[in-house]
KEVODO-600863 format. One record per atom (N, C-alpha, C): residue number from 0; atom name; x, y, z. Coordinates in steps of 0.05 Angstrom, whole numbers, m for minus. Example, Ala and Ser with C-alpha at 12.3 -4.5 7.8 and 13.67 -1.06 7.14 Angstrom:
// residues 2
0|N|264|m114|156
0|CA|246|m90|156
0|C|264|m66|156
1|N|257|m45|142
1|CA|273|m21|143
1|C|258|1|157
This chain:
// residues 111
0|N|1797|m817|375
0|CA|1771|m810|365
0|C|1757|m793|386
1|N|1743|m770|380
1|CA|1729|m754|391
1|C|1703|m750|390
2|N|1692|m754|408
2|CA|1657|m747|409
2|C|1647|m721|416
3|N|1629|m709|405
3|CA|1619|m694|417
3|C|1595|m685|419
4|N|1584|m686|444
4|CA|1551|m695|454
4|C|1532|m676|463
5|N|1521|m661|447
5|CA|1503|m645|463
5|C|1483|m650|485
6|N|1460|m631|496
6|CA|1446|m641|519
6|C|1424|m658|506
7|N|1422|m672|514
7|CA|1405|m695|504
7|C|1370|m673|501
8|N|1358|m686|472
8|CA|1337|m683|470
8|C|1312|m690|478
9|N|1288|m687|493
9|CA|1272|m710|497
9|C|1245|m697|480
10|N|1222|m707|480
10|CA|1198|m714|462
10|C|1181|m690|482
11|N|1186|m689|507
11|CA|1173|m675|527
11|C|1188|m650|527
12|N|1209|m639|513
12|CA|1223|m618|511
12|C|1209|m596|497
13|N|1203|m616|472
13|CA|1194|m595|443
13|C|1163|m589|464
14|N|1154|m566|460
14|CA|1128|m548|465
14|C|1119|m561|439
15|N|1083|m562|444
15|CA|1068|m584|433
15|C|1066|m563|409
16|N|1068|m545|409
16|CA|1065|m524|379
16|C|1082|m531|362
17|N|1109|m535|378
17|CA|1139|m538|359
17|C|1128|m563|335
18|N|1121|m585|345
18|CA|1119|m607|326
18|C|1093|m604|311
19|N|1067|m580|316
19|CA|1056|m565|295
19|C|1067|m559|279
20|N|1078|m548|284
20|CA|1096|m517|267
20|C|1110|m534|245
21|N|1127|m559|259
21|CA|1143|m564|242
21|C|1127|m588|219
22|N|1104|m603|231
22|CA|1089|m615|215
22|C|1076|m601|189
23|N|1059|m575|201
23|CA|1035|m563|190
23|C|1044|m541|177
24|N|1061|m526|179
24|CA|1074|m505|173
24|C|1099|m500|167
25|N|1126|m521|172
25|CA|1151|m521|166
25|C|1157|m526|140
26|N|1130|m540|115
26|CA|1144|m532|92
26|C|1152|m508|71
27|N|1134|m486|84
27|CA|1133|m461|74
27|C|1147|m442|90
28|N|1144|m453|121
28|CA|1154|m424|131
28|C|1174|m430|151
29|N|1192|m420|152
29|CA|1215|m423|178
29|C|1220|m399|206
30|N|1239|m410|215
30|CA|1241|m398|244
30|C|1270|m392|234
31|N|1279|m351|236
31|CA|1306|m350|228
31|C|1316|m349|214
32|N|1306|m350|190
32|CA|1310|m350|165
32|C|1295|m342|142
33|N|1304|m338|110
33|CA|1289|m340|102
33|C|1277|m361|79
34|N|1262|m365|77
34|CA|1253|m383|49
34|C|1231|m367|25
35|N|1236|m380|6
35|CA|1222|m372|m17
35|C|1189|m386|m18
36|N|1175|m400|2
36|CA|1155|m404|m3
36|C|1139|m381|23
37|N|1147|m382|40
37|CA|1133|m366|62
37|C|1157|m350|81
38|N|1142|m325|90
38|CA|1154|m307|108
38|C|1167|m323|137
39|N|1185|m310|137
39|CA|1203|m318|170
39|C|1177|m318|193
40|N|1174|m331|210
40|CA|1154|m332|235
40|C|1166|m316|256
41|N|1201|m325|253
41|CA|1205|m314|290
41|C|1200|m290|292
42|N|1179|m278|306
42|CA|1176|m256|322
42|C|1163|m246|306
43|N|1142|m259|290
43|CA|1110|m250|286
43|C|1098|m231|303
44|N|1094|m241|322
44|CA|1078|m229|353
44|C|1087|m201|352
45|N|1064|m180|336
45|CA|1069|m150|340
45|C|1080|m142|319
46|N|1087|m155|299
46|CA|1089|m143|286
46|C|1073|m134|257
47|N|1067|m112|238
47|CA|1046|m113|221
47|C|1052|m135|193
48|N|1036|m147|190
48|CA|1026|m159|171
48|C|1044|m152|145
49|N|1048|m160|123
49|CA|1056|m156|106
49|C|1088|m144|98
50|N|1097|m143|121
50|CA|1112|m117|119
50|C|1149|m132|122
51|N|1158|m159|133
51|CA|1179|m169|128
51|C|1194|m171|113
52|N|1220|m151|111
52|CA|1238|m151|81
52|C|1249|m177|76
53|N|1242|m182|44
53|CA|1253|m195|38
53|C|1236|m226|19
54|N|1209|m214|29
54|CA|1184|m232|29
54|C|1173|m220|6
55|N|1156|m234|m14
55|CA|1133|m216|m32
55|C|1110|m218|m27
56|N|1094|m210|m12
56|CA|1068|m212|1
56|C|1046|m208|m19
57|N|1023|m218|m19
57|CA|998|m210|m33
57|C|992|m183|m20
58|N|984|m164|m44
58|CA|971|m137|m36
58|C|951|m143|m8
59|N|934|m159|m10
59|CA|917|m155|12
59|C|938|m159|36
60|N|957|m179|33
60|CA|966|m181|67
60|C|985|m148|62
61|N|996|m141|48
61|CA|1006|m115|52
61|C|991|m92|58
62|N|967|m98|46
62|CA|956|m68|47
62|C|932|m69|76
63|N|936|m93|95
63|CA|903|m99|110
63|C|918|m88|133
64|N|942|m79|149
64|CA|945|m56|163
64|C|933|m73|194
65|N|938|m105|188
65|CA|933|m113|207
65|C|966|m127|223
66|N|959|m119|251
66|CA|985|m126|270
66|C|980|m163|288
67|N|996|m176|280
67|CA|994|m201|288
67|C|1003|m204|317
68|N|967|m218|323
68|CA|970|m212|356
68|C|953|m244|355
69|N|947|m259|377
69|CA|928|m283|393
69|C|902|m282|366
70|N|889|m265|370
70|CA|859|m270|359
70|C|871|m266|336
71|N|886|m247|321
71|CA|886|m243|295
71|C|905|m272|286
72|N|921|m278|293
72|CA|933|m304|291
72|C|916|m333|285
73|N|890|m331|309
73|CA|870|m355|304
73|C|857|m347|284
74|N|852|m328|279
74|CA|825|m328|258
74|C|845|m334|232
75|N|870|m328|226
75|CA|875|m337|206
75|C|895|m359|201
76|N|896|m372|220
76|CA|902|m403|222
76|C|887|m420|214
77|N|859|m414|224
77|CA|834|m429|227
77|C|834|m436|203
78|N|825|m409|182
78|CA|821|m407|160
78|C|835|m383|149
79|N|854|m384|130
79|CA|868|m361|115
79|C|848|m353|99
80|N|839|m369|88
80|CA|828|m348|61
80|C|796|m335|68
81|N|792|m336|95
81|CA|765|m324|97
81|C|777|m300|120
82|N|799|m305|136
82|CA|804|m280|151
82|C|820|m261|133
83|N|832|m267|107
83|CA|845|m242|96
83|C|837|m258|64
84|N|814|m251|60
84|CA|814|m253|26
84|C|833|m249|15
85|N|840|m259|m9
85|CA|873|m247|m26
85|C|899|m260|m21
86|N|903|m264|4
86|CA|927|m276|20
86|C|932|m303|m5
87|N|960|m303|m8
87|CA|974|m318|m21
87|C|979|m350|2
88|N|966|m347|20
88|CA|972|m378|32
88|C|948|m390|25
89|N|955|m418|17
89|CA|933|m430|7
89|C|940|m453|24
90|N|955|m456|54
90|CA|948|m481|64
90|C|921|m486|78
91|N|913|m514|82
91|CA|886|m506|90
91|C|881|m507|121
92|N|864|m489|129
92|CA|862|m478|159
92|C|874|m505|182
93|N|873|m498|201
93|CA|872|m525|233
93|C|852|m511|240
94|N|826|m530|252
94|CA|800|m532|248
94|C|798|m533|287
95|N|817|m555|293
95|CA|817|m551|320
95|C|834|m534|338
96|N|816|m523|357
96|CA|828|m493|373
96|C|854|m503|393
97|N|857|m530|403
97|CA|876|m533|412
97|C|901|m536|402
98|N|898|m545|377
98|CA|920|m538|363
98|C|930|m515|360
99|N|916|m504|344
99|CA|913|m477|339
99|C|923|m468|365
100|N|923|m462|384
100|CA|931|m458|415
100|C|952|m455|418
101|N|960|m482|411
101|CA|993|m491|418
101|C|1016|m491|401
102|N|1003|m472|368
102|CA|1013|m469|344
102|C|1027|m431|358
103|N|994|m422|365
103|CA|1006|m401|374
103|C|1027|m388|388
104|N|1009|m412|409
104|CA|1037|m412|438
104|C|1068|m414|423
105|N|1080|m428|407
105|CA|1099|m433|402
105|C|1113|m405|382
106|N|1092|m395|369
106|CA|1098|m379|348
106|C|1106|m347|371
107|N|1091|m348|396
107|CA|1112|m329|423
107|C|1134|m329|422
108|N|1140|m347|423
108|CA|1162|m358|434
108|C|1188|m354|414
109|N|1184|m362|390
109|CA|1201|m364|369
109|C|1226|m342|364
110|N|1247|m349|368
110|CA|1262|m324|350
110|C|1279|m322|329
């Protein structure tokens, strides 16, 4: 019989965004992939809005010509439907900024 063991995981590993992400946001949207409820995340950071093949975006997030950066990221975490009227995400905002923080931080990182 053969085992085979990767490097052990710990609780202090995952970046406090990761277990956001995967709480608050992993049922729609993934890292690397794609799914049919929400656009791929990895490597958001810089790039414009709407524009990921493969995704069907609401006209407003296609046509608002905005580039996902820190602030543009909080304002519509906070609240989607007041930073981009139209937007097809209807989850409802994270209210607190440290989250929100550490949602971001992770969403850097991602690829």
């Amino acid at each position: 019989m053969v085992f085979l063991l990767g490097e052990p995981t710990f609780a202090q590993d995952v970046p406090p965004g990761g277990a956001v992400f995967k709480q608050r946001c992993g049922t729609c949207h993934v890292s690397g992939k794609a799914s049919a409820m929400g656009p791929d995340l990895a490597g958001v950071f810089g790039r414009k809005a709407g524009t990921l093949p493969g995704f069907t975006y609401s006209s407003a997030m296609r046509d608002s010509q905005r580039v996902w950066n820190e602030m543009e990221l909080d304002a519509f975490i906070q609240n989607p439907q007041k930073a981009m009227k139209g937007t097809k995400m209807f989850a409802p905002g994270i209210g607190d900024a440290k989250i929100r923080s550490d949602l971001i931080n992770y969403l850097q990182i991602i690829e």
